[in-house]
C-alpha positions in Angstrom: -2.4 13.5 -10.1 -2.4 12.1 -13.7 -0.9 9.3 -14.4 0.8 7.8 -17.4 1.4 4.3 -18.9 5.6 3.3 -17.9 6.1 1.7 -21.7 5.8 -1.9 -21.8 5.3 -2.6 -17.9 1.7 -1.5 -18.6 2.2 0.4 -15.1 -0.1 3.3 -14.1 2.3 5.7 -12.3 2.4 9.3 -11.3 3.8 11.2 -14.1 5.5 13.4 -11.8 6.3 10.2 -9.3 9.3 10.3 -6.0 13.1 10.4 -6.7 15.0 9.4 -3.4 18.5 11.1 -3.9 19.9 13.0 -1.3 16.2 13.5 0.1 16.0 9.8 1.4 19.2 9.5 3.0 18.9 10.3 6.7 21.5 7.5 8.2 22.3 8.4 11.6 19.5 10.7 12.5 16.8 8.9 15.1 14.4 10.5 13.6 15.3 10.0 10.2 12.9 6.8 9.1 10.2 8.4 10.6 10.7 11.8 8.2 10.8 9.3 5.0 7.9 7.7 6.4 6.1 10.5 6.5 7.6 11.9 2.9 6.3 8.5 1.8 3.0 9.2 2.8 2.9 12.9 1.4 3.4 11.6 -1.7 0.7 8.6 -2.0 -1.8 10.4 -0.3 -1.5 12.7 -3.6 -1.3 9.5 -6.0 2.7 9.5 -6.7 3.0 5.4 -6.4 6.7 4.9 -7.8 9.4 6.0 -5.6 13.1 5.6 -7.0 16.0 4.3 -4.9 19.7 3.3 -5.2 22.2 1.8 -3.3 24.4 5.0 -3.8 21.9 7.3 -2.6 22.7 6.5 1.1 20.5 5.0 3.6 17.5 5.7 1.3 16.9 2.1 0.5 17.3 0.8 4.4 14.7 3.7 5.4 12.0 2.6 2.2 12.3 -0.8 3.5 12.0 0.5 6.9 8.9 2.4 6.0 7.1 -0.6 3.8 5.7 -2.6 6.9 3.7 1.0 7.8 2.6 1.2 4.1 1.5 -2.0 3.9 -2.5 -0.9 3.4 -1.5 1.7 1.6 -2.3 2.5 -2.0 -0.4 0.3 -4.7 3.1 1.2 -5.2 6.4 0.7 -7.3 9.7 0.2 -5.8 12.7 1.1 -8.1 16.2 0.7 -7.2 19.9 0.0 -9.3 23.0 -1.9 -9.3 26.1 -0.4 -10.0 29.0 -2.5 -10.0 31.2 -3.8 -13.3 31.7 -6.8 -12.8 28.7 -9.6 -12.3 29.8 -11.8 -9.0 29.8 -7.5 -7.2 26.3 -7.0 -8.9 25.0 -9.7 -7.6 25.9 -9.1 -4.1 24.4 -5.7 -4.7 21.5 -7.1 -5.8 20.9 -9.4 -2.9 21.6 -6.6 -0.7 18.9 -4.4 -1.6 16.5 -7.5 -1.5 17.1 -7.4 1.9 17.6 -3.9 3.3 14.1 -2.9 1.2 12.3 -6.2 2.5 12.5 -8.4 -0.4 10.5 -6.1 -3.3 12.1 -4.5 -6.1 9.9 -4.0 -8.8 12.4 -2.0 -11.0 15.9 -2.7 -11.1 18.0 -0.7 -13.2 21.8 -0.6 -14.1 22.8 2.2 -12.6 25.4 4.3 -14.8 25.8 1.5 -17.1 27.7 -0.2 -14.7 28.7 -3.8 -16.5 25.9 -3.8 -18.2 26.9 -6.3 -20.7 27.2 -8.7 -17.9 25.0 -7.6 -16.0 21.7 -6.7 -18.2 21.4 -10.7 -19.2 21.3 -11.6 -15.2 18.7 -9.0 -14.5 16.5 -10.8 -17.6 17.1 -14.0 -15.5 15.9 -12.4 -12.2 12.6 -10.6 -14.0 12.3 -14.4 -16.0 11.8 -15.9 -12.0 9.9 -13.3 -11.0 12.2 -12.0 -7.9 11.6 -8.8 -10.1 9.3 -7.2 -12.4 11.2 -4.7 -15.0 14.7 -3.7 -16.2 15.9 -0.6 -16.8 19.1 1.3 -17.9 20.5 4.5 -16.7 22.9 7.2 -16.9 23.1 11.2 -16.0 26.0 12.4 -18.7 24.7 12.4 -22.2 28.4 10.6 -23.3 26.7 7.7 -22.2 23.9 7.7 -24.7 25.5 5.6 -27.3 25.3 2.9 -24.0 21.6 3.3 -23.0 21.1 3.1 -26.8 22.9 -0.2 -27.5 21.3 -1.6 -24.2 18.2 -0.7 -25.8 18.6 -2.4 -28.9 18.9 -5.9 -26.8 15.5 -5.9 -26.2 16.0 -6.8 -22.2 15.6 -2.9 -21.3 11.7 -2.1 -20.3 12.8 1.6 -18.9 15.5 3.9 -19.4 16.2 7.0 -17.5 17.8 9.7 -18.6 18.6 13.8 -18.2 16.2 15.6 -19.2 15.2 19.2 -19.0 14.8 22.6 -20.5 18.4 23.3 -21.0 19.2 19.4 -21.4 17.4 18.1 -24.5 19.7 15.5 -26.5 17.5 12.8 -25.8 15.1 14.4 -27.9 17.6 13.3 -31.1 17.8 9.9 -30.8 16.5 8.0 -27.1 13.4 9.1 -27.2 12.3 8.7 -30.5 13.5 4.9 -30.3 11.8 4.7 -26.3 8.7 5.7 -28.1 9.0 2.9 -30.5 10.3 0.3 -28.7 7.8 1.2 -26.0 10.3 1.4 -23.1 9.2 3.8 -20.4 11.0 7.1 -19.3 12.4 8.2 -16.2 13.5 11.8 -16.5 16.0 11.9 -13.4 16.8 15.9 -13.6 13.4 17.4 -14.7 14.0 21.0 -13.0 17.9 21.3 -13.4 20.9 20.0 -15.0 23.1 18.1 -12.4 26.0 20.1 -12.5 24.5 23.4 -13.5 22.1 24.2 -11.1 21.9 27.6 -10.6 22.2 28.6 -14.7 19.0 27.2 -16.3 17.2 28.7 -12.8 18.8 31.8 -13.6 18.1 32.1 -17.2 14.6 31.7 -16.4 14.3 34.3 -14.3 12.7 36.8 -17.4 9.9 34.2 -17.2 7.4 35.3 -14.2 5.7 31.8 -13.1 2.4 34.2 -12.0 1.9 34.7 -15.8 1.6 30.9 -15.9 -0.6 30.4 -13.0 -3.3 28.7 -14.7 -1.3 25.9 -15.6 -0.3 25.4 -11.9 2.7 27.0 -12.0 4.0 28.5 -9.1 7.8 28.8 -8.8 10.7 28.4 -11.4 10.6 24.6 -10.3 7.1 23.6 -11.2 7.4 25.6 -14.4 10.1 23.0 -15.5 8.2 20.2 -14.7 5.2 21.7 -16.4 7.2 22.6 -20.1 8.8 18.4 -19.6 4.8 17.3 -19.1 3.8 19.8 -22.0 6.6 18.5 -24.1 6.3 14.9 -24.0 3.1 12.4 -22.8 5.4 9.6 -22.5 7.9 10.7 -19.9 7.7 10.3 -15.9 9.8 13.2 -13.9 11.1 11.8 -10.6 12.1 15.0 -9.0 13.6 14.6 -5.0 12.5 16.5 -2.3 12.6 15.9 1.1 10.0 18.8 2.2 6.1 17.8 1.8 5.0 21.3 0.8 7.3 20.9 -2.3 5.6 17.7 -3.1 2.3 18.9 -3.2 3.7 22.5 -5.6 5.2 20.1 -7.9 2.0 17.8 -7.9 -0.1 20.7 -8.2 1.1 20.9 -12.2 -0.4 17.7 -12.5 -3.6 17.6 -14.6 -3.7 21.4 -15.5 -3.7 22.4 -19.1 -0.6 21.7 -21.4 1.5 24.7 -22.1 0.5 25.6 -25.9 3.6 25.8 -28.5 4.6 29.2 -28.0 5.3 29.4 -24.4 7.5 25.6 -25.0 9.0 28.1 -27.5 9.7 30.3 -25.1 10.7 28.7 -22.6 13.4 27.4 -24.7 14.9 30.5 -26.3 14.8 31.7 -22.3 17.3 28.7 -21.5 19.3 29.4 -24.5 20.5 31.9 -23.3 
């Protein structure tokens, strides 16, 4: 697995690292904690050391912090997680919460949504200026939001943003990107195979693109292909795809450190999802 420099953190993570959504959420199931356990253990045994939580997505925070006292000689890791409440006394609660359900470590705390994040944003500067955590980020999944992520950027408090971002879903490419790159913020790319509410159309529209005639770049489904064209297409950004099945985290790892796709297969990759 390659890894790539997260901005300004100077962190060495995975650049295709662990999303939690849906995948880490097993609440009510015995064996649940055990399964991310071992989904935890999948992943760093193949170098992906930045797994990304929320207090939305379930139980997955309760069954990372379940999982931590197992990992503790385990590689290095990074612990992400949100906050998404509008007002600052709920964010705060939030906040405390996930301290304790995860064990006390948060490493990344982002605003989820843009939640309150003129209120909020200045309190997570306090908690990264006392060291209860280590970066800030911003964060929201509909492009409407983009005028947001970009103000909250401009601040200065932001060290990561994460965004959409995928073959069919490239308007960060106008204007967050360029000013990531520059204001040296990392990138979390939160839907690197699919847009969120679309799922089956940029699958389908690549169907005229057999992944066997890209096999030397470790492609081997329509999945790993679109993590392969977001790797190709930009060296800054880190895809956080979910999966709860360890065999899918070894075909999406295997795109990892195999050559770049040259500039006419991004080319037509793209006029494929045009449609």
């Amino acid at each position: 697995m390659n890894h790539r420099t997260l901005g300004r953190t100077g962190w060495r993570v995975a650049e295709i690292s662990c999303g939690t959504y849906r995948t880490f959420d097993v609440a009510g199931h015995t064996w649940g904690p055990a399964q991310v356990l071992e989904l935890m253990r999948a992943n760093l045994a193949l170098g992906i050391n930045l797994f990304d939580s929320a207090p939305m997505y379930g139980a997955s925070e309760a069954n990372i912090g379940h999982a931590m006292p197992s990992l503790a000689q385990a590689e290095p890791f990074h612990v992400a997680t949100k906050v998404l409440q509008n007002d600052l006394a709920g964010a705060r609660r939030q906040i405390e919460n996930s301290f304790a359900v995860i064990g006390g470590r948060i490493d990344l705390l982002q605003i989820h949504n843009m939640a309150g994040w003129r209120e909020v944003l200045p309190y997570l500067d306090e908690l990264k200026a006392s060291g209860r955590i280590r970066a800030i980020g911003v964060t929201h999944y509909d492009p409407s939001a983009f005028g947001a992520i970009e103000q909250a950027m401009k601040t200065g408090l932001a060290d990561v943003i994460q965004i959409p971002y995928n073959i069919m879903e490239r308007g960060v490419e106008q204007r967050l990107l360029p000013l990531a790159r520059e204001m040296n913020l990392g990138v979390l790319v939160m839907t690197p195979i699919r847009p969120i509410f679309r799922k089956g159309e940029l699958l389908g529209r690549l169907r005229g693109v057999p992944p066997r005639e890209l096999a030397a770049h470790g492609v081997s489904d329509a999945g790993s292909l679109c993590l392969k064209y977001l790797l190709s297409k930009n060296p800054d950004v880190v895809l956080i795809p979910a999966t709860s099945r360890p065999e899918r985290v070894a075909s999406n790892a295997a795109v990892s450190g195999t050559p770049p796709f040259p500039p006419e297969i991004l080319q037509r990759l793209e006029r494929a999802a045009a449609g």
